[in-house]
N, C-alpha and C positions, 0 to 999 in steps of 0.2 A: 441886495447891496451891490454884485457885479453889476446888475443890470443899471441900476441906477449910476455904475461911477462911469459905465462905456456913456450915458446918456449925458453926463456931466463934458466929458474929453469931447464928446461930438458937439455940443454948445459951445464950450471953450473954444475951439479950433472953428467953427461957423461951419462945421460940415456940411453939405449937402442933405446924406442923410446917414443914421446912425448903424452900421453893418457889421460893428464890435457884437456878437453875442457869442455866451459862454456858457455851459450850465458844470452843473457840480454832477458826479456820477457816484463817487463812493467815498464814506469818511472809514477808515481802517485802523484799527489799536494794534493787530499783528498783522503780518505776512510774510510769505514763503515766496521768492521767484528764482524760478530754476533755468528759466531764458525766455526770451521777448516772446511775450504773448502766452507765456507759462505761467502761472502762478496760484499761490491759494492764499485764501484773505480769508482774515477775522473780520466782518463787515457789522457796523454802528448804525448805518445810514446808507441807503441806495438809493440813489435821486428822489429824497424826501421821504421818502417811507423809513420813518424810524424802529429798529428793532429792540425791545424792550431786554431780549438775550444777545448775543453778537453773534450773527450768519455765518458761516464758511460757506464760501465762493471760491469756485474752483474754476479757471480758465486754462482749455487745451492740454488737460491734463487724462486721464485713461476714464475718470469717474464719469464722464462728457461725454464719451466717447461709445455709440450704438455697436460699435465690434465685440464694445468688453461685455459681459451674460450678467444679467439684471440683478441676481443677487450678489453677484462683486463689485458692479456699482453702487449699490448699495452702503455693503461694507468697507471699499475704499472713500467715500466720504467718511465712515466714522474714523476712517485711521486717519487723513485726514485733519477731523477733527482733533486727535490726540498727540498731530505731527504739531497741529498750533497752541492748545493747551496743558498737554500733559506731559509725564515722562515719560522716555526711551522704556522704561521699565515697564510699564502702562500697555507701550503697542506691542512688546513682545509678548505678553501675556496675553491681550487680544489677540494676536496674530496666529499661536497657538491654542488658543478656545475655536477661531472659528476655521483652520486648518480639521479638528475633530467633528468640526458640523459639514466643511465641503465636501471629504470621504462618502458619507451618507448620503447626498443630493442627485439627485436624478438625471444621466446623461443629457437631458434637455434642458436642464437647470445648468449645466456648467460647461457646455459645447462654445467655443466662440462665434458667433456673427462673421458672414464673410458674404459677398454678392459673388457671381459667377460672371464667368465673359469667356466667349472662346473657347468652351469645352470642346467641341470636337477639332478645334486647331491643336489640340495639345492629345489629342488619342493618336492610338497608333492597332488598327483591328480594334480589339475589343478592349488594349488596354491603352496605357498614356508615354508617352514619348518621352524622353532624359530633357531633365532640365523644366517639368510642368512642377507649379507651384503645388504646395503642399493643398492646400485646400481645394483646387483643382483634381487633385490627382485622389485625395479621397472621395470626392462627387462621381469618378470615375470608376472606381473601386466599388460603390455604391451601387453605380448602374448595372455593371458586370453581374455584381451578385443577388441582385432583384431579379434578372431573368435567370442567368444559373438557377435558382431555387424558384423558378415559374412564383414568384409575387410581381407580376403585375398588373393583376386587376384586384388586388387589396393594395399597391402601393406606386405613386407615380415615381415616373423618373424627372432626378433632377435634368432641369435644361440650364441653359444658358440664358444668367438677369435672373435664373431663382435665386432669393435668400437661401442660406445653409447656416448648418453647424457642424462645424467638427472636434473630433476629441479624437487625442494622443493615444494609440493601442499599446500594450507590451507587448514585447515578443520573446520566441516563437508564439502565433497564434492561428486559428484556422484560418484564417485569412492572407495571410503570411503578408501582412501590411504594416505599417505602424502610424497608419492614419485613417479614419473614415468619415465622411462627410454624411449628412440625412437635415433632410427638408426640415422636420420640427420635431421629427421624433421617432427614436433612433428604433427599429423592427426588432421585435419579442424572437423573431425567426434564428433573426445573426448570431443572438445565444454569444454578444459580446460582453454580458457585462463582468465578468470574471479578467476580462482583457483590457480593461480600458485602465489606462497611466493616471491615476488619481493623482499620483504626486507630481509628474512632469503637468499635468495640465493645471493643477493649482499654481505650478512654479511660472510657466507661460503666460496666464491669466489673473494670477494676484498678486503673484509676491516681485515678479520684474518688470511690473509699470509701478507697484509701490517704492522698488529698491529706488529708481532715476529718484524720487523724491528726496527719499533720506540717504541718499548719496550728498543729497545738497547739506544737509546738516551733520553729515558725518555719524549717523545712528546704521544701526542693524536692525532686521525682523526677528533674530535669532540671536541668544543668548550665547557671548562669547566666554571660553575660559581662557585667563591671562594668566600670568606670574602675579602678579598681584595681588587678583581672587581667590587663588591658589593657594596662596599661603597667609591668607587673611582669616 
């Protein structure tokens, strides 16, 4: 029908020729925009492909995004899903069921995605210089302690343009770090997993790329108590 009315205006007017074209991209019953070029839709319809259920589509949001670790992309589409159909009460019970499944997941399961550049611009001898990014400066930490402990002809070193992952340590630790970076998966040797910040890294990786969300609608991930609740 657009097409036909630009074909109609370019008759009417004697146009030359007709250069009106327009298509339709998405028909939407809900959505979430959090700023230009942000947003998450309940989608009916995407340039003609009708969905017999309604899709959530999610633009430039953390879900999109190859940094965040695959199974929280995952689970931040269903939240997500639950930011556009369900209750505040709904994501805070998800949010707490799969907080008890992240604890359990396997440092390579829950490391973030980061590329490398400039690693030796940022060492200084054998370690890294004041002011090297976090994910740098664990790739650095990494390298250190693969030769310290003679693994390296069981394990390469990161260079510079390798993908990595890294994950938040507590401290004190033997490392006396509170970051380390590893290619795909993190050495049985480093005896870190007693060390690694399950809660800070769930917080950096799930729950505050989800908060920018429900900041927009004024919700929590976490169950507040009021005066209200309190004495209701």
């Amino acid at each position: 029908m657009i097409a036909q009315g630009f074909q109609t205006l370019a008759d009417t007017l004697n146009a030359y020729k007709n250069t009106m074209v327009m298509k339709r991209e998405k028909i939407n019953n809900r959505g979430l925009f959090i700023a230009k070029k942000r947003n998450i839709l309940s989608t009916l319809n995407s340039e003609g492909v009708h969905y017999s259920t309604p899709k959530i589509s999610v633009t430039g949001v953390e879900a999109v995004r190859s940094s965040t670790p695959a199974v929280c992309r995952k689970k931040m589409m269903e939240v997500y899903e639950l930011v556009i159909n369900k209750t505040e009460a709904d994501l805070q019970n998800y949010v707490t069921d799969f907080r008890d499944v992240f604890v359990k997941l396997s440092p390579s399961e829950i490391g973030k995605v980061s590329g490398t550049n400039d690693i030796d611009s940022y060492m200084e001898g054998d370690t890294y210089k004041k002011g090297c990014p976090i994910h740098i400066r664990g790739c650095i930490v990494y390298n250190k302690m693969i030769k310290a402990m003679k693994l390296e002809e069981k394990y390469e070193l990161i260079r510079s343009g390798d993908k990595i992952k890294f994950l938040y340590l507590k401290e004190p630790n033997i490392f006396g770090e509170n970051i380390i970076s590893f290619p795909d998966t993190l050495p049985r040797e480093f005896n870190l997993g007693k060390y690694i910040d399950y809660d800070l890294q769930f917080e950096k990786v799930f729950l505050a790329p989800i908060q920018i969300v429900l900041d927009t609608i004024g919700w929590s991930w976490e169950k507040k108590t009021t005066l209200e609740s309190f004495f209701s």
